[in-house]
C-alpha positions as YAML, in Angstrom:
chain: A
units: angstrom
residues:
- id: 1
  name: UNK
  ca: [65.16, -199.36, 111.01]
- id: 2
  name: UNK
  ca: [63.78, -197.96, 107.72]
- id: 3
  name: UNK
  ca: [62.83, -194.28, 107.63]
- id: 4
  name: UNK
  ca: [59.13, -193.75, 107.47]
- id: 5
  name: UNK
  ca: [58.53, -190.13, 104.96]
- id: 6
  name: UNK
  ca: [56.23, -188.56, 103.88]
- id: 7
  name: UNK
  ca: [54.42, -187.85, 100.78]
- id: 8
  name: UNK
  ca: [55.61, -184.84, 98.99]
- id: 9
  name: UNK
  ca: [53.13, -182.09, 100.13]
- id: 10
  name: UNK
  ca: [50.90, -179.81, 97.73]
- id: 11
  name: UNK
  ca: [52.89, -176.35, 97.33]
- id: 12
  name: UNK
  ca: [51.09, -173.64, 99.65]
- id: 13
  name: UNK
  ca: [51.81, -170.06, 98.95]
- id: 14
  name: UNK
  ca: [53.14, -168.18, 101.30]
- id: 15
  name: UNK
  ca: [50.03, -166.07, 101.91]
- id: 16
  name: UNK
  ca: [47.66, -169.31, 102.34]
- id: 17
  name: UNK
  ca: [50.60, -170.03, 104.99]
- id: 18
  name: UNK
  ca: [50.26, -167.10, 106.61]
- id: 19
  name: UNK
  ca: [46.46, -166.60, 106.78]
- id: 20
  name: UNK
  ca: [46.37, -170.03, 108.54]
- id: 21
  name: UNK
  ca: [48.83, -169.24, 111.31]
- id: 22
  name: UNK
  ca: [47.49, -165.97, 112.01]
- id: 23
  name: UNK
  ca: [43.92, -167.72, 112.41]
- id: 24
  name: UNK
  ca: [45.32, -170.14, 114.51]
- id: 25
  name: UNK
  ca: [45.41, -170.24, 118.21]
- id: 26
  name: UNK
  ca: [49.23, -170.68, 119.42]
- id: 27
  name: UNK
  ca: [49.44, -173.98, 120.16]
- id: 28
  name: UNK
  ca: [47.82, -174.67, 116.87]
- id: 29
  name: UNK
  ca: [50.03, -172.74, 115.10]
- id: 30
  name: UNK
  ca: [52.39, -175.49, 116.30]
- id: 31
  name: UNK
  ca: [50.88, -178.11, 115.05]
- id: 32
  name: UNK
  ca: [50.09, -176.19, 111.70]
- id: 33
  name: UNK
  ca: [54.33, -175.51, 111.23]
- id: 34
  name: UNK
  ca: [54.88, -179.50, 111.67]
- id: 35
  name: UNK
  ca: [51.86, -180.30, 109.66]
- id: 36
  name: UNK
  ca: [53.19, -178.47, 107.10]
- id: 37
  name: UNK
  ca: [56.71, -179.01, 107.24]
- id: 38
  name: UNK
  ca: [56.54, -183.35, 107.63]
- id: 39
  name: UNK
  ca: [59.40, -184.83, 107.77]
- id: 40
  name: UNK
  ca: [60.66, -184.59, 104.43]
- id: 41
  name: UNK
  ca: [61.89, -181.44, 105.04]
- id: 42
  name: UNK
  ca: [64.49, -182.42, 108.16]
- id: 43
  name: UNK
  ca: [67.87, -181.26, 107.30]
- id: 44
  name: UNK
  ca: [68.84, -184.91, 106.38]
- id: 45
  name: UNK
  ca: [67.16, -187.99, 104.81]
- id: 46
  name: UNK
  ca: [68.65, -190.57, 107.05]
- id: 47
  name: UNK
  ca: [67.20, -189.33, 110.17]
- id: 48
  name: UNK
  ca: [63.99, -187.12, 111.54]
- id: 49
  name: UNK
  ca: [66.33, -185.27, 114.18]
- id: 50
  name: UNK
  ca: [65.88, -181.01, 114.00]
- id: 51
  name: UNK
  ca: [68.23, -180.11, 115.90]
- id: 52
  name: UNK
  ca: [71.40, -177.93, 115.29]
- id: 53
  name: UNK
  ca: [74.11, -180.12, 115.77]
- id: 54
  name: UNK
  ca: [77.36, -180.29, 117.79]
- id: 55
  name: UNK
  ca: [79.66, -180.25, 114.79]
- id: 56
  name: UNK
  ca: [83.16, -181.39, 116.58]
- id: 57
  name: UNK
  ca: [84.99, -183.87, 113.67]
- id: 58
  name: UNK
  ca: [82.64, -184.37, 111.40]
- id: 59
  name: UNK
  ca: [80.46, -182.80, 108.50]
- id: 60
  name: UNK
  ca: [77.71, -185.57, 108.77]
- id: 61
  name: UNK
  ca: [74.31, -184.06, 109.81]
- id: 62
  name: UNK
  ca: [73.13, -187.67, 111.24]
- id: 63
  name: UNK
  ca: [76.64, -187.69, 113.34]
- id: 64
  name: UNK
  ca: [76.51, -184.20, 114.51]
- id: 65
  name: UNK
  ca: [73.16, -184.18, 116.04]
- id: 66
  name: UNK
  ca: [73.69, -187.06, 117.82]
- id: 67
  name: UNK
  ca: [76.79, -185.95, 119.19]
- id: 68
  name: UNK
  ca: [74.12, -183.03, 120.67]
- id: 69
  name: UNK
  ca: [72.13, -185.67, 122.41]
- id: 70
  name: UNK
  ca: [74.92, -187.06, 123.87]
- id: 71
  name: UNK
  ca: [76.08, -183.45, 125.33]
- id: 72
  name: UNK
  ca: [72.97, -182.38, 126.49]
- id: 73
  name: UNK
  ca: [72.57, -186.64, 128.50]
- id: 74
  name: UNK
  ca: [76.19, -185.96, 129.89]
- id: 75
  name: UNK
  ca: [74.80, -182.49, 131.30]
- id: 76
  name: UNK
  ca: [72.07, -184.10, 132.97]
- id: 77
  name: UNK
  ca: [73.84, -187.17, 134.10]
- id: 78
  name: UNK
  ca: [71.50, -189.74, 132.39]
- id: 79
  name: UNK
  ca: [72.31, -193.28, 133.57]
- id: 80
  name: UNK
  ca: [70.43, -196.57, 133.99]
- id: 81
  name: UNK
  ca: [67.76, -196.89, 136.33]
- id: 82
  name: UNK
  ca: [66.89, -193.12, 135.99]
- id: 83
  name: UNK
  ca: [63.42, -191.89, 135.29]
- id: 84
  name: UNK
  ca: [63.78, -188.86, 132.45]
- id: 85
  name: UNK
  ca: [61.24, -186.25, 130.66]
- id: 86
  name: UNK
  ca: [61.79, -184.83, 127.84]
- id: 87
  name: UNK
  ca: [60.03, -181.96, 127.28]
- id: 88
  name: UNK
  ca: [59.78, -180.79, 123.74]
- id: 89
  name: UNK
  ca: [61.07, -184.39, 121.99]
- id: 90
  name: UNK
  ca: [60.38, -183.47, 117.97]
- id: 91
  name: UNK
  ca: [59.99, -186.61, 115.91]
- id: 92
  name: UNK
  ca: [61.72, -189.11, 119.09]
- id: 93
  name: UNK
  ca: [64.93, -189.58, 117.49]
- id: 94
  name: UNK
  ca: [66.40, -187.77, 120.68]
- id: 95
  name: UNK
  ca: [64.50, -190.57, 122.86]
- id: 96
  name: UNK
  ca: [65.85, -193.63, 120.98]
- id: 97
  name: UNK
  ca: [69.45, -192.31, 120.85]
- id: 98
  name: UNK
  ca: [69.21, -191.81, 124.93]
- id: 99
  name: UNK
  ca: [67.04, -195.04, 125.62]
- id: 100
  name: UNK
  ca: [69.83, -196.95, 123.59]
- id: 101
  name: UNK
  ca: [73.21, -195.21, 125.00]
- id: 102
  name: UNK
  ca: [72.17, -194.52, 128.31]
- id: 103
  name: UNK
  ca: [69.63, -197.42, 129.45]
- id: 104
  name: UNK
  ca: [66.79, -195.27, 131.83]
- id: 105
  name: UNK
  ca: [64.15, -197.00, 132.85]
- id: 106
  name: UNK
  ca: [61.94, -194.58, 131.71]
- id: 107
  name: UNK
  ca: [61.78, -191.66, 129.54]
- id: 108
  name: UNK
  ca: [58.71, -189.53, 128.94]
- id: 109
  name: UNK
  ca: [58.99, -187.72, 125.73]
- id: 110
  name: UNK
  ca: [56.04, -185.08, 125.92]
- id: 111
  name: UNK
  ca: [55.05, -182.44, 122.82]
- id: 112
  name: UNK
  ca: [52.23, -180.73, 122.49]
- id: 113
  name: UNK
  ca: [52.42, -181.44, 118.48]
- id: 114
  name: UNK
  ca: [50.21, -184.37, 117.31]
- id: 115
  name: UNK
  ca: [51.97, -185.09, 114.31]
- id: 116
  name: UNK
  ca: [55.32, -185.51, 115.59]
- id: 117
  name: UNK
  ca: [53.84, -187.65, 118.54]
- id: 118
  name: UNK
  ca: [52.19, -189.86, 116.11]
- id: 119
  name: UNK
  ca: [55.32, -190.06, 113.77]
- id: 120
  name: UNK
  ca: [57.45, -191.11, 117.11]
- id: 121
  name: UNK
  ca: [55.01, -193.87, 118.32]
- id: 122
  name: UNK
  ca: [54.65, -195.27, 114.91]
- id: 123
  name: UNK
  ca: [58.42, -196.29, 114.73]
- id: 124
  name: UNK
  ca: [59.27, -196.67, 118.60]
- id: 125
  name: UNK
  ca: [59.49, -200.14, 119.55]
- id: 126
  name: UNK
  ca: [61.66, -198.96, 122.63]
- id: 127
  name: UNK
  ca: [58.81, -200.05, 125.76]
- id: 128
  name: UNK
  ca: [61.31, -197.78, 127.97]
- id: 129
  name: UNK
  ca: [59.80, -194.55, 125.63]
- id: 130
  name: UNK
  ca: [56.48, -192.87, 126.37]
- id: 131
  name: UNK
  ca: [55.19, -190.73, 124.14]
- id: 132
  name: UNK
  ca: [53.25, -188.20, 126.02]
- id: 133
  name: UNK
  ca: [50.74, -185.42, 124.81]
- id: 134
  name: UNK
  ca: [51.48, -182.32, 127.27]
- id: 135
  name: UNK
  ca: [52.16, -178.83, 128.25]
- id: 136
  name: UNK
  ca: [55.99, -178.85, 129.27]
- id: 137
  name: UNK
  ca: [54.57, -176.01, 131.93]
- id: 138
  name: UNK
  ca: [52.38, -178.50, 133.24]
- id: 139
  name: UNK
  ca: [53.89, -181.78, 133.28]
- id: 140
  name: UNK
  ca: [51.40, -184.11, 134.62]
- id: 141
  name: UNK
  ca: [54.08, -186.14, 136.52]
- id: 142
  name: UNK
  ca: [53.69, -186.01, 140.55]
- id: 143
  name: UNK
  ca: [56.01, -184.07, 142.93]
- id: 144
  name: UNK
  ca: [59.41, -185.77, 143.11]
- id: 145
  name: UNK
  ca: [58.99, -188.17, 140.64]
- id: 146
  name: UNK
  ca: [61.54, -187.79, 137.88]
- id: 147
  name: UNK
  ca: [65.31, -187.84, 138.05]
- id: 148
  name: UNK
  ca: [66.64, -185.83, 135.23]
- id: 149
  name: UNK
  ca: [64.27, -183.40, 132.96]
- id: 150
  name: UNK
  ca: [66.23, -182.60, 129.75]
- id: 151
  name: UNK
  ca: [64.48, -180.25, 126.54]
- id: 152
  name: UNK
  ca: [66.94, -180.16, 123.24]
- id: 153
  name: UNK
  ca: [66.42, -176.50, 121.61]
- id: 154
  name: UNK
  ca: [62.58, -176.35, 122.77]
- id: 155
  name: UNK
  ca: [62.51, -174.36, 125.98]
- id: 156
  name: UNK
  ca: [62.62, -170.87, 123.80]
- id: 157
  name: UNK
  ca: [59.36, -171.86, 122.36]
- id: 158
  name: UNK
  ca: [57.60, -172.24, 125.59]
- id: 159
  name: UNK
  ca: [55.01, -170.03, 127.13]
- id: 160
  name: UNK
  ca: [56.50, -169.38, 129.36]
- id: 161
  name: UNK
  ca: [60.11, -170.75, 129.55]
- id: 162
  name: UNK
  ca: [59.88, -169.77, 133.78]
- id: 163
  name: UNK
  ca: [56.69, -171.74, 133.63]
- id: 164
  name: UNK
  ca: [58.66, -174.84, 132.47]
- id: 165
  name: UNK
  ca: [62.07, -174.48, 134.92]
- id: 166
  name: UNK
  ca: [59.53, -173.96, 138.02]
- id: 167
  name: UNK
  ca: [57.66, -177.50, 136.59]
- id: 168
  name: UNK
  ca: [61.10, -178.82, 136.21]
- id: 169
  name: UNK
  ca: [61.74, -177.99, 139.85]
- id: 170
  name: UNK
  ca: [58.40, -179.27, 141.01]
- id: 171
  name: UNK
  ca: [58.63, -182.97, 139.62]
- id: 172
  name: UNK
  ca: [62.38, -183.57, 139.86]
- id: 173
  name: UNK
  ca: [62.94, -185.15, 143.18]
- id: 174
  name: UNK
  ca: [66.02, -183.75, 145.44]
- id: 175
  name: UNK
  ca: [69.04, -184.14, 143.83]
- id: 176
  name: UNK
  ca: [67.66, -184.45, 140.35]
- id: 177
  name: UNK
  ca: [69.40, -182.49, 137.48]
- id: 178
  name: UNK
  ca: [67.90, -180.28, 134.94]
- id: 179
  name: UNK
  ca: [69.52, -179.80, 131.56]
- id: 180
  name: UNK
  ca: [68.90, -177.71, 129.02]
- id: 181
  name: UNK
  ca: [69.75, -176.56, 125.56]
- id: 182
  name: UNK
  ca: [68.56, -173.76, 124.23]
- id: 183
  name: UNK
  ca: [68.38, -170.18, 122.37]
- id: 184
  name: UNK
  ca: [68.84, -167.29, 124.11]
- id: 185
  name: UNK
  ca: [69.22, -163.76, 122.91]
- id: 186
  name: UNK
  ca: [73.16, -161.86, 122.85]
- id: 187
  name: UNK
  ca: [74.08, -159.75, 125.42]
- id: 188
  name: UNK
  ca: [76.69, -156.92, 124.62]
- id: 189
  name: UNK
  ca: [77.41, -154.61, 127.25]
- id: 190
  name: UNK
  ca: [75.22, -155.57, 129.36]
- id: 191
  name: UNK
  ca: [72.13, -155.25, 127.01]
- id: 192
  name: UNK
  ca: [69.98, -158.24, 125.83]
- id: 193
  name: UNK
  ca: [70.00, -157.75, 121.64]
- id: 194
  name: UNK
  ca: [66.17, -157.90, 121.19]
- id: 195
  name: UNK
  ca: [66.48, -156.63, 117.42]
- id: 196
  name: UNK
  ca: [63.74, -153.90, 117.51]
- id: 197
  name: UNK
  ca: [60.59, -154.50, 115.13]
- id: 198
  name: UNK
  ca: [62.30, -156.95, 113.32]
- id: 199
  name: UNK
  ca: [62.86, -158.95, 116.28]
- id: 200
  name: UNK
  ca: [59.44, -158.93, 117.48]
- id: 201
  name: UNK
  ca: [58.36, -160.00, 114.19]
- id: 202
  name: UNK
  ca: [60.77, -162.97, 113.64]
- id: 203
  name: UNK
  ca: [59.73, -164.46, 117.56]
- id: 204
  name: UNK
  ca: [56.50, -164.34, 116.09]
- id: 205
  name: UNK
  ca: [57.28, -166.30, 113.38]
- id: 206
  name: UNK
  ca: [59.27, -168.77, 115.51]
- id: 207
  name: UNK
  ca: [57.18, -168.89, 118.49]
- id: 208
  name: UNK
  ca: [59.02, -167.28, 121.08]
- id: 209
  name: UNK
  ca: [57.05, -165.40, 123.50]
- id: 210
  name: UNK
  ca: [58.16, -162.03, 124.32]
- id: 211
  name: UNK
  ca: [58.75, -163.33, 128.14]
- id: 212
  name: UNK
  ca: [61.42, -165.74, 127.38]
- id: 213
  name: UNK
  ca: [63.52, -162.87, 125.51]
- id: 214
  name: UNK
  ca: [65.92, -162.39, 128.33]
- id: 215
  name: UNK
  ca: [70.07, -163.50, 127.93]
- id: 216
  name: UNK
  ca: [72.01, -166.04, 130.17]
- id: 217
  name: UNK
  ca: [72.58, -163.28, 133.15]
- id: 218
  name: UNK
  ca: [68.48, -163.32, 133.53]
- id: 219
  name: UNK
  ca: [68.76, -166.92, 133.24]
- id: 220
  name: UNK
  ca: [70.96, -167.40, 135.64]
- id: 221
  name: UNK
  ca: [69.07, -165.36, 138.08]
- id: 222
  name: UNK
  ca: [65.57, -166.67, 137.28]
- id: 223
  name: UNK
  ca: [67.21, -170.58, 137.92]
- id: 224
  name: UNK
  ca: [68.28, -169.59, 141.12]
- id: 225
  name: UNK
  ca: [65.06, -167.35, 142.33]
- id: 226
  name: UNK
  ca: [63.27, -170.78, 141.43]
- id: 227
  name: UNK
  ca: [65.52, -172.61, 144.02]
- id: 228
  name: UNK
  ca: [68.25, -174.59, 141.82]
- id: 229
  name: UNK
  ca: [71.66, -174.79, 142.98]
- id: 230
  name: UNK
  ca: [74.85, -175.62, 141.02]
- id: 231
  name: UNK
  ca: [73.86, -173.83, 138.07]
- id: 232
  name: UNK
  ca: [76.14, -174.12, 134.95]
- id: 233
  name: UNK
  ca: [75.39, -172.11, 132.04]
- id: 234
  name: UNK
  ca: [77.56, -171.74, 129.15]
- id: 235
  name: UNK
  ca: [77.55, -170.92, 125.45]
- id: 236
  name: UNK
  ca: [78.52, -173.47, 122.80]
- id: 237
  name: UNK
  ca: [77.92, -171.89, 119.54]
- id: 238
  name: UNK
  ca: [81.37, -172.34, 118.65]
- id: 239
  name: UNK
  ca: [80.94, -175.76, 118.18]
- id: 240
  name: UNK
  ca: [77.07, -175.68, 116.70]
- id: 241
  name: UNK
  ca: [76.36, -172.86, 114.95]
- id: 242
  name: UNK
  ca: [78.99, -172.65, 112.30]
- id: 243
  name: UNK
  ca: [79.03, -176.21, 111.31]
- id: 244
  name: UNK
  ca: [75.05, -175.88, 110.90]
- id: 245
  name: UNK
  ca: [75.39, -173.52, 108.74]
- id: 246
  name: UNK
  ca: [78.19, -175.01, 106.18]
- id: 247
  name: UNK
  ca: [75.79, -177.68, 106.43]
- id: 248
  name: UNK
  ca: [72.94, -176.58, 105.06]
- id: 249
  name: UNK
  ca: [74.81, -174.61, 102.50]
- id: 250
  name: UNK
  ca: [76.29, -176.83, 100.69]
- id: 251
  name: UNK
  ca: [72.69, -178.78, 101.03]
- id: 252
  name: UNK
  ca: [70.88, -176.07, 99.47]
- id: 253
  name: UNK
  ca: [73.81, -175.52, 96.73]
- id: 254
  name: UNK
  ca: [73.05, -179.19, 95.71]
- id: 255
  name: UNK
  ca: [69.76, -179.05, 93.14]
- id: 256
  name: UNK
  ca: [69.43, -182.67, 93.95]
- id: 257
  name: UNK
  ca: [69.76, -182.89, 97.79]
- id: 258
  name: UNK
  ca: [67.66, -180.02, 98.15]
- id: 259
  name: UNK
  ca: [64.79, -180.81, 95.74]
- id: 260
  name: UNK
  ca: [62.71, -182.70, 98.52]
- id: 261
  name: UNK
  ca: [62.30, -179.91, 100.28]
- id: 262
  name: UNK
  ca: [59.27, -177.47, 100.43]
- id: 263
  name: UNK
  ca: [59.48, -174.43, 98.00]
- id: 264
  name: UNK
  ca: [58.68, -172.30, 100.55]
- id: 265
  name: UNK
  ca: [61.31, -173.81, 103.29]
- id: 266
  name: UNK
  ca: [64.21, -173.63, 100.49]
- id: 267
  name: UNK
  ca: [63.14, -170.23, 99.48]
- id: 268
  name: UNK
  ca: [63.55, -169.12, 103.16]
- id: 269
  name: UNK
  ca: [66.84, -171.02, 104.09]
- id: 270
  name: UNK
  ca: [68.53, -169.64, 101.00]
- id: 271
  name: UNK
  ca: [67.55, -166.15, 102.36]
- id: 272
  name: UNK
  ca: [67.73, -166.41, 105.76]
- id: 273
  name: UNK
  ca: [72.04, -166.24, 105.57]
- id: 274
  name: UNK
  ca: [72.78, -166.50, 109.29]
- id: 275
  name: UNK
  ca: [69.45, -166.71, 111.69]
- id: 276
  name: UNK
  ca: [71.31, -166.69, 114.73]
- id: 277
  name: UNK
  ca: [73.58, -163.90, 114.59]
- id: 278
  name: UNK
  ca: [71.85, -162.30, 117.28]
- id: 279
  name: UNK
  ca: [71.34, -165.19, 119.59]
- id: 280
  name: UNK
  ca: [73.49, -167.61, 121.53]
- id: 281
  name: UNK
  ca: [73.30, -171.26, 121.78]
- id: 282
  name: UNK
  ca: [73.75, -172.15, 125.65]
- id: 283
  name: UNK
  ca: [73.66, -175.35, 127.72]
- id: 284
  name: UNK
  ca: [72.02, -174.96, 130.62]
- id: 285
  name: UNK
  ca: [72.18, -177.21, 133.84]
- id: 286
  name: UNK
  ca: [71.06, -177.11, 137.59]
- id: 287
  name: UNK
  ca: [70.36, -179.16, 140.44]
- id: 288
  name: UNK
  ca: [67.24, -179.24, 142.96]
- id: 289
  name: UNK
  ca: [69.01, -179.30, 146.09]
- id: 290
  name: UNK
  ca: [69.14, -183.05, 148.25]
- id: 291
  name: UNK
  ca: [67.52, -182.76, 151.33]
- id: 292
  name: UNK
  ca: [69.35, -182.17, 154.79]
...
């Protein structure tokens, strides 16, 4: 299928930027990032996918973040004949690589970002995929009615991220499986890393509210305060992080890979060094209990 990409975008400055997501109401903020970044500005030209990667032999983006898909569909148990929302589902490349490896009947892709909804629809031709505009803390699916909820690196951004799992709960029916990757914040000692200031400043920027900032012990507990059973939490930054990273170093190192990408976005990647140092990449998964 040929890549659909966008025009090359008019330079903003970084104050125009700024101005317009301060202006903007939350959710608009989120459509104001994706506006703005298109999809010329994905870490690789072949594909639309975001995500991180699961970097495990190989040093192709394309590869890598499939190989994430496919972790996060093993966690929830994805086979044919299940029902599945995805809440949070970027520019759909997530949806097409399930649809195709794992043959649901039905997967609901919801975002609450128009222009990554309309990208998705415009090259789906999958009739399994719905593209769905929505609130992934108010799913507007009925009680019981899905059989595996999955969100790939999204679930930080929600407001809140409890507000989501207790949704998740509602419309999976018993037995259903949640999975989950997502960004949480380091815990050393006992103590959740929130990074002072600077911290607040930089969820701000990425759209974290301050209620999700809690490590995997509080995620744990909220899960299980919710009413999920079997819950499996575990950090794979190992295998993410570190391969991201060499990634999109030697992308930015090459003037001619890196020259489709926004001023602004280059500028910031090149100074950014290591984003996550103070967070942990976890897969989350959990069960609503059968009945009897």
């Amino acid at each position: 299928m040929t890549m659909m990409r966008d025009e090359p975008a008019r330079p903003m400055s970084a104050f125009g930027l700024l101005a317009r997501l301060i202006a903007a109401k939350r959710r608009d903020r989120a459509d104001l990032c994706y506006e703005f970044m298109g999809t010329r500005n994905c870490p690789a030209e072949d594909c639309t996918y975001l995500n991180l990667g699961f970097w495990r032999d190989t040093d192709d983006y394309r590869t890598a973040a499939e190989a994430l898909v496919d972790v996060l569909g093993d966690a929830a148990g994805i086979a044919a004949g299940h029902v599945v929302v995805d809440a949070g589902c970027g520019f759909g490349d997530q949806d097409l690589r399930l649809a195709t490896t794992r043959d649901p009947a039905r997967i609901h892709a919801m975002n609450v970002t128009q222009v990554q909804l309309d990208h998705a629809r415009a090259r789906n031709a999958d009739p399994r995929i719905d593209y769905v505009k929505g609130s992934a803390t108010a799913m507007p699916f009925g009680d019981g009615a899905i059989d595996k909820v999955v969100s790939l690196e999204a679930a930080f951004h929600f407001d809140t991220r409890a507000d989501f799992l207790r949704e998740s709960f509602r419309v999976l029916r018993p037995g259903g499986r949640l999975a989950v990757i997502d960004l949480v914040p380091l815990e050393r000692n006992g103590r959740v890393e929130t990074g002072g200031l600077r911290g607040r400043m930089e969820r701000w920027a990425s759209q974290t509210p301050e209620a999700n900032v809690y490590g995997m012990t509080g995620y744990r507990a909220l899960l299980e305060r919710i009413g999920f059973v079997d819950c499996e939490l575990r950090s794979i930054a190992e295998h993410v992080v570190p391969g991201y990273l060499a990634f999109m170093r030697k992308l930015l190192a090459d003037p001619i890979a890196s020259a489709r990408l926004h001023p602004l976005i280059r500028q910031g990647m090149q100074r950014a060094g290591n984003p996550f140092e103070k967070s942990d990449y976890i897969l989350v998964a959990a069960t609503k209990p059968s009945l009897g």
